[in-house]
CHARMM-style PDB file with segment names, atoms N, HN, CA, C and O in Angstrom:
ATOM      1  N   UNK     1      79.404  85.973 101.889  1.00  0.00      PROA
ATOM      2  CA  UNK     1      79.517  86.680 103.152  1.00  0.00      PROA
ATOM      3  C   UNK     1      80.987  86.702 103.580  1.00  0.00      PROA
ATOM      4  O   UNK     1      81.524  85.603 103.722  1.00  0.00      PROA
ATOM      5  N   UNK     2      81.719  87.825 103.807  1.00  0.00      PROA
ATOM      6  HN  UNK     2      81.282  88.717 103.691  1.00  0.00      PROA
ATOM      7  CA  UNK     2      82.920  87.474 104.749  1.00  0.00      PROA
ATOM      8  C   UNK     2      82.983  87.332 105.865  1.00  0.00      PROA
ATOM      9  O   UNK     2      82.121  87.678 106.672  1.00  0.00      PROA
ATOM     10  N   UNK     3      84.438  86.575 106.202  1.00  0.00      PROA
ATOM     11  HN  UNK     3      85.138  86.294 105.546  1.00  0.00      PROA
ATOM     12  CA  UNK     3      84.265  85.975 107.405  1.00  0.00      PROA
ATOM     13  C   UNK     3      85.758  86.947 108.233  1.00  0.00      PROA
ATOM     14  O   UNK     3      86.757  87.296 107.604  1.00  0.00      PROA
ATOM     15  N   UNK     4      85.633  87.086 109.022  1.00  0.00      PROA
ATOM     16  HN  UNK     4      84.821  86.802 109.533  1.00  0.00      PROA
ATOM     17  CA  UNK     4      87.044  87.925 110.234  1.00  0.00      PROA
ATOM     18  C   UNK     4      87.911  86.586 110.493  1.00  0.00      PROA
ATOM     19  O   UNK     4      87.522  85.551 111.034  1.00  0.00      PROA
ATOM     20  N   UNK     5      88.902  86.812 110.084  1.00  0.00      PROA
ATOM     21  HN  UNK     5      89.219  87.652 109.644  1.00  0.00      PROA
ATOM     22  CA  UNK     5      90.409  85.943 110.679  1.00  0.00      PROA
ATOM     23  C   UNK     5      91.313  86.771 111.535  1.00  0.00      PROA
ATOM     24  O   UNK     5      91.539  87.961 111.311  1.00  0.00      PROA
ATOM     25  N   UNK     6      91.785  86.132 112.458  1.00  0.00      PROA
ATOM     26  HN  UNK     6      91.602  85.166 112.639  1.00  0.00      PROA
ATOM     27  CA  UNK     6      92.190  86.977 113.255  1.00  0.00      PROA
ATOM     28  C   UNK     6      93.778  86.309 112.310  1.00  0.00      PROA
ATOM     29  O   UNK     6      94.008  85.123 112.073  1.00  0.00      PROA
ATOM     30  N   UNK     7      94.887  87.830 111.831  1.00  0.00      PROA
ATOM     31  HN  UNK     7      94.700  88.794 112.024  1.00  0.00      PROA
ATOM     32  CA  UNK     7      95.781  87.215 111.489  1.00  0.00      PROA
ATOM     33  C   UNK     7      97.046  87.552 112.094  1.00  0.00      PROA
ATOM     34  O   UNK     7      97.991  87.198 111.390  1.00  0.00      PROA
ATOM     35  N   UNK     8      97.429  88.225 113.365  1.00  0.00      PROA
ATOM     36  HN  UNK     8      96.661  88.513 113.937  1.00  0.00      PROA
ATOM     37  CA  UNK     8      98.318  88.695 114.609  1.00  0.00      PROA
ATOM     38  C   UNK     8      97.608  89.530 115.565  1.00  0.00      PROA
ATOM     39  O   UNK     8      96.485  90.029 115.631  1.00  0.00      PROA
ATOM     40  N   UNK     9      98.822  89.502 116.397  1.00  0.00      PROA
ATOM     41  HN  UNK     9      99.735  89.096 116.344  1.00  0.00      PROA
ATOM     42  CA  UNK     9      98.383  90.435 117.957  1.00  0.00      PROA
ATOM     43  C   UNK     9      98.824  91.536 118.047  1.00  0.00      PROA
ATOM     44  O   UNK     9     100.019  91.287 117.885  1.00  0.00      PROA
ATOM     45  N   UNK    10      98.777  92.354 118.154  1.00  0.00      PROA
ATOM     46  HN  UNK    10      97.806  92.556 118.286  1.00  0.00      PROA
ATOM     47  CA  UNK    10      99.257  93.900 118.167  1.00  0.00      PROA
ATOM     48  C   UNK    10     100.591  93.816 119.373  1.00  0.00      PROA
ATOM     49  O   UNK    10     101.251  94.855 119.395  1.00  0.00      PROA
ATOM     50  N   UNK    11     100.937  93.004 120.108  1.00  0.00      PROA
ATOM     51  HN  UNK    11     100.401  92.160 120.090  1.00  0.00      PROA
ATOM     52  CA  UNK    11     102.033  92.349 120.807  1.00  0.00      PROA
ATOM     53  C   UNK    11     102.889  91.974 120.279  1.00  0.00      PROA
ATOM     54  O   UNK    11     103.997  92.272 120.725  1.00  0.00      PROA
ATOM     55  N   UNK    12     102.795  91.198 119.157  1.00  0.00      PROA
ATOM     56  HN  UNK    12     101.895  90.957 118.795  1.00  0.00      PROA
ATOM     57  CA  UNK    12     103.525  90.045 118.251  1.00  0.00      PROA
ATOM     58  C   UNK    12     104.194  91.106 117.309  1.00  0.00      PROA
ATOM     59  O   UNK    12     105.057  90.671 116.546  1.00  0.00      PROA
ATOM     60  N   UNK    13     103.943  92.253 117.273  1.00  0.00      PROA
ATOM     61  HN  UNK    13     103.242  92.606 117.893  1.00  0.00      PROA
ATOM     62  CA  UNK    13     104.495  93.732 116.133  1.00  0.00      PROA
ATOM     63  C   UNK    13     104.980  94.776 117.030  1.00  0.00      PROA
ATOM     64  O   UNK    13     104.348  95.425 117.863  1.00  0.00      PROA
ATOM     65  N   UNK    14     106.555  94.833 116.626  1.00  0.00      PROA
ATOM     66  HN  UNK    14     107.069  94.306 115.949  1.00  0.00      PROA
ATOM     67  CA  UNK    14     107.315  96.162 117.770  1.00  0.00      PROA
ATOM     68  C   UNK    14     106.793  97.473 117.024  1.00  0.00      PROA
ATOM     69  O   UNK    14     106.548  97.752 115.851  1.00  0.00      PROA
ATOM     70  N   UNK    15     106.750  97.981 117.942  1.00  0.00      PROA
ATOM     71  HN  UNK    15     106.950  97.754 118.896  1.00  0.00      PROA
ATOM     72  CA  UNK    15     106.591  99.780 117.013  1.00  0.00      PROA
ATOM     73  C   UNK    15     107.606  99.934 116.055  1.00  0.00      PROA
ATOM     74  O   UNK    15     108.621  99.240 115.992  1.00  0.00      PROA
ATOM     75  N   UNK    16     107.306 100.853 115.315  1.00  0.00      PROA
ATOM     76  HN  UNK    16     106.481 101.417 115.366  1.00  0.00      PROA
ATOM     77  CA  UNK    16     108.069 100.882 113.955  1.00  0.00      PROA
ATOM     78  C   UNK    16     108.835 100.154 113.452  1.00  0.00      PROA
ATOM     79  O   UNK    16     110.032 100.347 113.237  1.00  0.00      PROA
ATOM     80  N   UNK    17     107.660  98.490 113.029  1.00  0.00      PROA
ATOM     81  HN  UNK    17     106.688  98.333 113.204  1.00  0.00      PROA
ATOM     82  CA  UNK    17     108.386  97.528 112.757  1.00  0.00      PROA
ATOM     83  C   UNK    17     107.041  96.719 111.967  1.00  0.00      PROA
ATOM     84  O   UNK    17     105.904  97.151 112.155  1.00  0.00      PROA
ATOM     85  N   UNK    18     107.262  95.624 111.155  1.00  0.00      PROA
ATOM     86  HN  UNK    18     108.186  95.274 111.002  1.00  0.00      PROA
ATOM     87  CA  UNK    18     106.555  95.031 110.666  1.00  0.00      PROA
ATOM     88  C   UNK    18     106.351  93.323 110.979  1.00  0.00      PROA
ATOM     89  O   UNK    18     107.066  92.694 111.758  1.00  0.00      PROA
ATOM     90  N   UNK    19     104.908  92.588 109.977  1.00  0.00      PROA
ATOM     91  HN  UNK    19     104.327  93.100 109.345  1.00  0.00      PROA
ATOM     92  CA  UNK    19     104.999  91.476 110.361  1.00  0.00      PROA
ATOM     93  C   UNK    19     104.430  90.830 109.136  1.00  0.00      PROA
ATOM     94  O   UNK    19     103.303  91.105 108.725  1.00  0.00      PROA
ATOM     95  N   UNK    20     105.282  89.903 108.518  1.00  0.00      PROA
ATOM     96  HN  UNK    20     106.198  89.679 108.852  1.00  0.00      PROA
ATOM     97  CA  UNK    20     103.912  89.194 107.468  1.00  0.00      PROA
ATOM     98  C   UNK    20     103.609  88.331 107.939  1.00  0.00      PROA
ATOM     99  O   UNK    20     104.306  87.594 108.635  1.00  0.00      PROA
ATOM    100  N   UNK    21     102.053  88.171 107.565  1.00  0.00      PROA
ATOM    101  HN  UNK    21     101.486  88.769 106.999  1.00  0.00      PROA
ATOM    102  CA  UNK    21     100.700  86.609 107.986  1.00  0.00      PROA
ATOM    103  C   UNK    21     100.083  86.442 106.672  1.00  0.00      PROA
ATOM    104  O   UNK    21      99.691  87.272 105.852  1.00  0.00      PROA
ATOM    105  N   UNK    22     100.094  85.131 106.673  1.00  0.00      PROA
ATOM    106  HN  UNK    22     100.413  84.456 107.340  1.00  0.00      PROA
ATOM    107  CA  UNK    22      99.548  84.357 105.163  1.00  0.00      PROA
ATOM    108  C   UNK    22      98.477  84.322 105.307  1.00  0.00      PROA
ATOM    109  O   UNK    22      98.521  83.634 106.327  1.00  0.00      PROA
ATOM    110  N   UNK    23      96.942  84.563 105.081  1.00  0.00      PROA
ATOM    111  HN  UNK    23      96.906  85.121 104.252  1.00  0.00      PROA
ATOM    112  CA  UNK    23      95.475  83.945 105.322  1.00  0.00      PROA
ATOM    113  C   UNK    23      95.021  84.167 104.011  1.00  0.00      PROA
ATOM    114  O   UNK    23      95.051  85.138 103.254  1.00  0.00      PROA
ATOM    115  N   UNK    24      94.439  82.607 103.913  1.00  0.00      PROA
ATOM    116  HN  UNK    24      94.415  81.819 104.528  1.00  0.00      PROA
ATOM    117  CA  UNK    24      93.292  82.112 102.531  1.00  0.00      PROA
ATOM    118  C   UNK    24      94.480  82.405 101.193  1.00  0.00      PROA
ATOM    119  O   UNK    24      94.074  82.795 100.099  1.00  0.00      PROA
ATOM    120  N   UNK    25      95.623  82.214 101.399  1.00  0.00      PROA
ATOM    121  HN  UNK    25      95.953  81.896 102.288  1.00  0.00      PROA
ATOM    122  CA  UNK    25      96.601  82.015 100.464  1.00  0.00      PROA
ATOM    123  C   UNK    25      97.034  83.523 100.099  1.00  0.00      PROA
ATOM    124  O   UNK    25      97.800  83.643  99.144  1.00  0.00      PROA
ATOM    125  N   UNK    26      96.625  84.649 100.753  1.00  0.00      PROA
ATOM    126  HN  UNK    26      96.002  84.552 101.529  1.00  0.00      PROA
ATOM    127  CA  UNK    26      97.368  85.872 100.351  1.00  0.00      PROA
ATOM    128  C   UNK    26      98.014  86.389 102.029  1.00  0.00      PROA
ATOM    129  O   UNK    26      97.605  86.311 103.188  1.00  0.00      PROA
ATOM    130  N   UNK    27      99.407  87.008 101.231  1.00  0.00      PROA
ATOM    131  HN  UNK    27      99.740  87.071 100.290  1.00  0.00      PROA
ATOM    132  CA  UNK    27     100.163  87.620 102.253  1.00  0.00      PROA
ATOM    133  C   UNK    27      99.992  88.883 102.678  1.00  0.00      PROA
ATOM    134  O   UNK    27      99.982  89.775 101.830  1.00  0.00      PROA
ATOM    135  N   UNK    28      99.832  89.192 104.017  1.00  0.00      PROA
ATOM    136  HN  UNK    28      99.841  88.467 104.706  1.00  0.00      PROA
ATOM    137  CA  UNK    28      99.802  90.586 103.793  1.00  0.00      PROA
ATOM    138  C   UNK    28     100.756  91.204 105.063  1.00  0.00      PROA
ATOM    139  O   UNK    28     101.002  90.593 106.103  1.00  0.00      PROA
ATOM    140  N   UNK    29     101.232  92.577 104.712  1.00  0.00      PROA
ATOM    141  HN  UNK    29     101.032  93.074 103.867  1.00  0.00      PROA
ATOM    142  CA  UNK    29     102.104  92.903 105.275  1.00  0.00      PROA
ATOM    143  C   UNK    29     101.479  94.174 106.821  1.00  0.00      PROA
ATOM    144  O   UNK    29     100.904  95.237 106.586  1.00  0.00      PROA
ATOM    145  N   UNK    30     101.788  93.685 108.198  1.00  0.00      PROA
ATOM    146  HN  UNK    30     102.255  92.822 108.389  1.00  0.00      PROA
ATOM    147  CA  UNK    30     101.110  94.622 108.952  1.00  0.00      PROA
ATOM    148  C   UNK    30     102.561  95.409 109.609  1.00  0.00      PROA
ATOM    149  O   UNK    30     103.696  95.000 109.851  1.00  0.00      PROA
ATOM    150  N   UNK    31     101.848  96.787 109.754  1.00  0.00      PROA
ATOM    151  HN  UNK    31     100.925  97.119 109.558  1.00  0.00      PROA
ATOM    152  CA  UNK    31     103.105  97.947 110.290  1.00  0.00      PROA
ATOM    153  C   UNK    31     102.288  98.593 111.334  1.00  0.00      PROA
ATOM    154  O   UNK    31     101.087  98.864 111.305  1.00  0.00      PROA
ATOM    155  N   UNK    32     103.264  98.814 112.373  1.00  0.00      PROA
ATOM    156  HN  UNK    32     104.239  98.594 112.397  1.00  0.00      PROA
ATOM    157  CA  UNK    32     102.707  99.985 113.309  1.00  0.00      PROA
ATOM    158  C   UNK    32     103.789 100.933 113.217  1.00  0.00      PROA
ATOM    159  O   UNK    32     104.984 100.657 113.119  1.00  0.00      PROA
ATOM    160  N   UNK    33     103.247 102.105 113.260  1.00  0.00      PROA
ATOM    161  HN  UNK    33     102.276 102.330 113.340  1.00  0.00      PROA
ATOM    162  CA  UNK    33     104.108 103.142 113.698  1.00  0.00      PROA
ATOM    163  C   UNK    33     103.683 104.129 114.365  1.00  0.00      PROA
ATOM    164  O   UNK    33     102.769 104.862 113.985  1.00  0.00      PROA
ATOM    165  N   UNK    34     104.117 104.210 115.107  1.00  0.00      PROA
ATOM    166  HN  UNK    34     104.859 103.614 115.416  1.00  0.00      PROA
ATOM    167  CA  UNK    34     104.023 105.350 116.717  1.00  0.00      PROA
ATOM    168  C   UNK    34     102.315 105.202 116.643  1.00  0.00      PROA
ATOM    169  O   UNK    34     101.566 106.151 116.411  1.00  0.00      PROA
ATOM    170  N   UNK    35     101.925 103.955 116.867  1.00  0.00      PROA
ATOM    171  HN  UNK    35     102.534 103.184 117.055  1.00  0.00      PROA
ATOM    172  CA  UNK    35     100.239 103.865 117.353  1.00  0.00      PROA
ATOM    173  C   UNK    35      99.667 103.847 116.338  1.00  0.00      PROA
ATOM    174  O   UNK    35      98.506 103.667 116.706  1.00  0.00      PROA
ATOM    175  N   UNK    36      99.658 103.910 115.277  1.00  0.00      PROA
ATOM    176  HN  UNK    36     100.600 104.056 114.978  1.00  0.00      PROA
ATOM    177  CA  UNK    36      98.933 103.633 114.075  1.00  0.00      PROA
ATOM    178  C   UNK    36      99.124 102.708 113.609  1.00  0.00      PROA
ATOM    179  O   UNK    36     100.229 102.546 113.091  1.00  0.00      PROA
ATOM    180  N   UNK    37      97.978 101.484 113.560  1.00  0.00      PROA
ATOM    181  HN  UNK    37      97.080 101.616 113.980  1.00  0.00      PROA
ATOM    182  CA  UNK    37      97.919 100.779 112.195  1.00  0.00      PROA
ATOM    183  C   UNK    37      97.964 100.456 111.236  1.00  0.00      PROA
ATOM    184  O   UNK    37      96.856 100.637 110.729  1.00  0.00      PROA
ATOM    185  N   UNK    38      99.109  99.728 110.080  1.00  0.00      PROA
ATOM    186  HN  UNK    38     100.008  99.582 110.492  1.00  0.00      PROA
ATOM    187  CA  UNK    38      98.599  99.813 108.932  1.00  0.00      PROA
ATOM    188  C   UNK    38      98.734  97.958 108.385  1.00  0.00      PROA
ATOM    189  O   UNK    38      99.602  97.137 108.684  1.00  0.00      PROA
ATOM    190  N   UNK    39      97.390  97.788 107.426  1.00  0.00      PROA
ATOM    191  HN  UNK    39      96.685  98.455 107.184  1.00  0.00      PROA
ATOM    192  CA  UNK    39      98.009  96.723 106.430  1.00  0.00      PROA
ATOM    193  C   UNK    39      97.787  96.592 105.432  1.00  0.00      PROA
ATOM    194  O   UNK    39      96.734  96.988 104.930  1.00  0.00      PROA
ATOM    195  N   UNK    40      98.673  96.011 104.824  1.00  0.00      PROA
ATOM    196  HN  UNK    40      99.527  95.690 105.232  1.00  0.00      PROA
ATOM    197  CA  UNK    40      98.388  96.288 103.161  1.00  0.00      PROA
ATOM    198  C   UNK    40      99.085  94.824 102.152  1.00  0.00      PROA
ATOM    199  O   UNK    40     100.244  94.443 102.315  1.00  0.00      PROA
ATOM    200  N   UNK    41      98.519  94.442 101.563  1.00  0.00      PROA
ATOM    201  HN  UNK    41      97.578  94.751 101.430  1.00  0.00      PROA
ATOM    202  CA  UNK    41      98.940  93.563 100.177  1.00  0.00      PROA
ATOM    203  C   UNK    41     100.842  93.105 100.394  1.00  0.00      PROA
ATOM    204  O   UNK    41     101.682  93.907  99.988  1.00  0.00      PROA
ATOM    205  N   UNK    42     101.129  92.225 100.833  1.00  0.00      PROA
ATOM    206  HN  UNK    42     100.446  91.573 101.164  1.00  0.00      PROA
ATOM    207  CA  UNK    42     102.890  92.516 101.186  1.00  0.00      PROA
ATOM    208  C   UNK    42     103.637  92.622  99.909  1.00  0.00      PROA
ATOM    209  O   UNK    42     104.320  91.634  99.638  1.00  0.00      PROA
ATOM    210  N   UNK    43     103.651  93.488  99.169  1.00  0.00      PROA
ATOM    211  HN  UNK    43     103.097  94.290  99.390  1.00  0.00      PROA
ATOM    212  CA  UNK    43     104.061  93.171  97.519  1.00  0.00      PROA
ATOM    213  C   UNK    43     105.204  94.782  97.354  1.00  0.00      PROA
ATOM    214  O   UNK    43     104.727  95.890  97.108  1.00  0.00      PROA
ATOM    215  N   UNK    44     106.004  94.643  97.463  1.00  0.00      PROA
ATOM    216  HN  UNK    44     106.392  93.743  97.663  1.00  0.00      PROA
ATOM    217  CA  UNK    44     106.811  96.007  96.508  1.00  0.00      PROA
ATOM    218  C   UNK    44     106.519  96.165  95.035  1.00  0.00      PROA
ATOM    219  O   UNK    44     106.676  95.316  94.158  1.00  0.00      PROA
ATOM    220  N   UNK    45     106.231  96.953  94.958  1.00  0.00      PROA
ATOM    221  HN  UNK    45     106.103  97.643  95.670  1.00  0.00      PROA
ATOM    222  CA  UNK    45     105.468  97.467  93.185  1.00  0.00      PROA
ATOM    223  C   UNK    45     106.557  97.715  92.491  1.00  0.00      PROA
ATOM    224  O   UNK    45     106.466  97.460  91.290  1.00  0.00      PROA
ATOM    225  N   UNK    46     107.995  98.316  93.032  1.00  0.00      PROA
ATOM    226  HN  UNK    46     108.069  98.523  94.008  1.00  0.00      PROA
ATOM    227  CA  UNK    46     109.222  98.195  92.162  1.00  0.00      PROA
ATOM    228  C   UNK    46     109.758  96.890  91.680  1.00  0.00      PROA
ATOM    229  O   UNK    46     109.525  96.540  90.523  1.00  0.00      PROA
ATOM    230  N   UNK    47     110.391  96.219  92.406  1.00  0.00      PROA
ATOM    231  HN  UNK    47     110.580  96.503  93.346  1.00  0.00      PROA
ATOM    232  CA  UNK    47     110.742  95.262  92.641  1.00  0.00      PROA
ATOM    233  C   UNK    47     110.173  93.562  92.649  1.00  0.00      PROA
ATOM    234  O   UNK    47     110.743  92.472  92.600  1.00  0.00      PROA
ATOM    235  N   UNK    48     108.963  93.946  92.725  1.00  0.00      PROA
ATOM    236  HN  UNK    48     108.500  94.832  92.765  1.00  0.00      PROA
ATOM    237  CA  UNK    48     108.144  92.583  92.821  1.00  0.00      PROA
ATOM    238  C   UNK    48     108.474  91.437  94.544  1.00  0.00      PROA
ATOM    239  O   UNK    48     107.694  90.494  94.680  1.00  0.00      PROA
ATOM    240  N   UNK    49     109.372  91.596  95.455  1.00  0.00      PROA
ATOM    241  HN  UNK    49     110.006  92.362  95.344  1.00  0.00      PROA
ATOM    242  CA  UNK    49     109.400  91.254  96.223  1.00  0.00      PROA
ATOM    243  C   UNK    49     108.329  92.026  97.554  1.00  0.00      PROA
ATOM    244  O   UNK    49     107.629  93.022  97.371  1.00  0.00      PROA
ATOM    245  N   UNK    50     108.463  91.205  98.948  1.00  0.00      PROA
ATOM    246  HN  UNK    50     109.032  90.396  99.096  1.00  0.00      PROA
ATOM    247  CA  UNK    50     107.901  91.197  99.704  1.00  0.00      PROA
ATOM    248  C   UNK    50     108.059  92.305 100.591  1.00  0.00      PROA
ATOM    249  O   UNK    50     108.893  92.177 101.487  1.00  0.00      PROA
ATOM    250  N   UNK    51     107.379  93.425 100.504  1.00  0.00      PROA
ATOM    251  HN  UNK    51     106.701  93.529  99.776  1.00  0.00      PROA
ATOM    252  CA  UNK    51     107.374  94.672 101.325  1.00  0.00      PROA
ATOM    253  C   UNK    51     107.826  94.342 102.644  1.00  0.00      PROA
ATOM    254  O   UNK    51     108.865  94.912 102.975  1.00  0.00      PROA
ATOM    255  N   UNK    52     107.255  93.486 103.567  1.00  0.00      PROA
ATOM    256  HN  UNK    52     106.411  93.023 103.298  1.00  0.00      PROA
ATOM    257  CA  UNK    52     107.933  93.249 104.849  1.00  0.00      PROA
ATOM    258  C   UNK    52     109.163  92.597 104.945  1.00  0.00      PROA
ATOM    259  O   UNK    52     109.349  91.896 105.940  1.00  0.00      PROA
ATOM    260  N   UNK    53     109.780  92.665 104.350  1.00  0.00      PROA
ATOM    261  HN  UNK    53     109.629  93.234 103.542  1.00  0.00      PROA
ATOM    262  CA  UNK    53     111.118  92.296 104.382  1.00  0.00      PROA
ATOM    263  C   UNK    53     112.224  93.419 104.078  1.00  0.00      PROA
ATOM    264  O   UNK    53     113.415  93.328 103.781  1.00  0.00      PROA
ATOM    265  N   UNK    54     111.377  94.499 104.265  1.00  0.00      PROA
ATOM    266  HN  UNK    54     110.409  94.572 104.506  1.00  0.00      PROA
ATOM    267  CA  UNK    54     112.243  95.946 103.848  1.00  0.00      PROA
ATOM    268  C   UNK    54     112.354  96.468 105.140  1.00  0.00      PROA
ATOM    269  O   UNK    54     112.258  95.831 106.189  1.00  0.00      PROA
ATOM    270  N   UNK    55     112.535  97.515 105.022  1.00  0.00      PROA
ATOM    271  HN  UNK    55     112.613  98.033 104.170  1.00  0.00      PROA
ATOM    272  CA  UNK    55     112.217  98.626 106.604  1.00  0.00      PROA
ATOM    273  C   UNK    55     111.646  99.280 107.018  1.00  0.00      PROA
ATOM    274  O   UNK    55     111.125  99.891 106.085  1.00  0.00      PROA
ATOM    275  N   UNK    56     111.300  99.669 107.937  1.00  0.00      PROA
ATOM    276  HN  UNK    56     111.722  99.172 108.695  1.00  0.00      PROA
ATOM    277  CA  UNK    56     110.444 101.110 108.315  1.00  0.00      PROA
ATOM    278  C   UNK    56     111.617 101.950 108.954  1.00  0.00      PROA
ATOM    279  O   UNK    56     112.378 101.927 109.922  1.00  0.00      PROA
ATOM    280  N   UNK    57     111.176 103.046 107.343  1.00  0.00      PROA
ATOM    281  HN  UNK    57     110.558 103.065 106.557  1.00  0.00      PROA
ATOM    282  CA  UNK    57     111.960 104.481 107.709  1.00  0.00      PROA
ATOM    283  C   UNK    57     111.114 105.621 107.847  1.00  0.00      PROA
ATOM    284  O   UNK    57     110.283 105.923 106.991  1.00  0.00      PROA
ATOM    285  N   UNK    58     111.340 106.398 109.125  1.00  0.00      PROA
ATOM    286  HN  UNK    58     112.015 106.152 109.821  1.00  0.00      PROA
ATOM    287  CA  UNK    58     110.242 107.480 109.313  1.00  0.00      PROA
ATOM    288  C   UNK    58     108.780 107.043 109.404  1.00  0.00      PROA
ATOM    289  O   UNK    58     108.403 106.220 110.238  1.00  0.00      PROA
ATOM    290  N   UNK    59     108.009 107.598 108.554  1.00  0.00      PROA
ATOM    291  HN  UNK    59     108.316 108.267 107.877  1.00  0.00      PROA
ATOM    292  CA  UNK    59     106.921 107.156 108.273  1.00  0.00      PROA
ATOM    293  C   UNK    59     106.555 105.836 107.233  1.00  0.00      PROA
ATOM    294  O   UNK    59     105.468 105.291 107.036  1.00  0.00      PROA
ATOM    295  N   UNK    60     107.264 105.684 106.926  1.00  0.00      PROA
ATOM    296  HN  UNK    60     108.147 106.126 107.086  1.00  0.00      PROA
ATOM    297  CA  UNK    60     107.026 104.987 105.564  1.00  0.00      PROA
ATOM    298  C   UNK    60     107.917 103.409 105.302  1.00  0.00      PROA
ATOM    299  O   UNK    60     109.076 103.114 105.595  1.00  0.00      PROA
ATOM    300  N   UNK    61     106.764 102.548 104.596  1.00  0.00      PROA
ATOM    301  HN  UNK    61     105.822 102.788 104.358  1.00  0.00      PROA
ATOM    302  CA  UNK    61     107.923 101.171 104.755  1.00  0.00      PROA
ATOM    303  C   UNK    61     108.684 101.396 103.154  1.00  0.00      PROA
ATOM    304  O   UNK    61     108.247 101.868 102.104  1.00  0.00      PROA
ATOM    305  N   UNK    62     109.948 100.846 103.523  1.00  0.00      PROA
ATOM    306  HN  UNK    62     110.302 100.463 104.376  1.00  0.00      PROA
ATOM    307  CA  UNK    62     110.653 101.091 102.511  1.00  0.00      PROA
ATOM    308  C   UNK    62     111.505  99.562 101.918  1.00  0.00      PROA
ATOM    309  O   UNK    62     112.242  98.804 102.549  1.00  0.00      PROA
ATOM    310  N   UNK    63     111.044  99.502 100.444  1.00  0.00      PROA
ATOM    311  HN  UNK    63     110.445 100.117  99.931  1.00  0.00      PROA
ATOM    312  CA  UNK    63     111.024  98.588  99.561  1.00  0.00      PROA
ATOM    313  C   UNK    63     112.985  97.442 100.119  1.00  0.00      PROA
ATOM    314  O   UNK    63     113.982  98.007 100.568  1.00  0.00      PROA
ATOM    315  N   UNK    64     112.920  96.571  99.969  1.00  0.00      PROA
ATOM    316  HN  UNK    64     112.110  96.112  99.604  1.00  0.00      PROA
ATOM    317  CA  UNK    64     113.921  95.443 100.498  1.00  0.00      PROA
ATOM    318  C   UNK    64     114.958  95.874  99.562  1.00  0.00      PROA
ATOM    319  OT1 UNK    64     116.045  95.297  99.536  1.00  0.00      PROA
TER     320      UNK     64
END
């Protein structure tokens, strides 16, 4: 069965800006931009480093 972790506050994240939270040993990376939600796996697929540690440009987070 899964269980809900709460893993930030929608407070704790500026608009077009990010946040990583560790839960059950995986990182994941959360973005808002202009009112939208997003989260996803914190992993850059080029690079192998940590997506939230890059930027948000425009729409889109962009690799560190």
């Amino acid at each position: 069965m899964s269980q809900w972790h709460e893993a930030t506050r929608v407070a704790q994240i500026g608009n077009r800006s990010r946040k990583t939270v560790t839960l059950t040993g995986a990182a994941g990376g959360f973005f808002i931009l202009d009112g939208a939600y997003f989260a996803r796996e914190d992993l850059c697929n080029h690079i192998g480093s940590d997506l939230s540690s890059g930027r948000v440009a425009g729409e889109r987070a962009v690799c560190p």
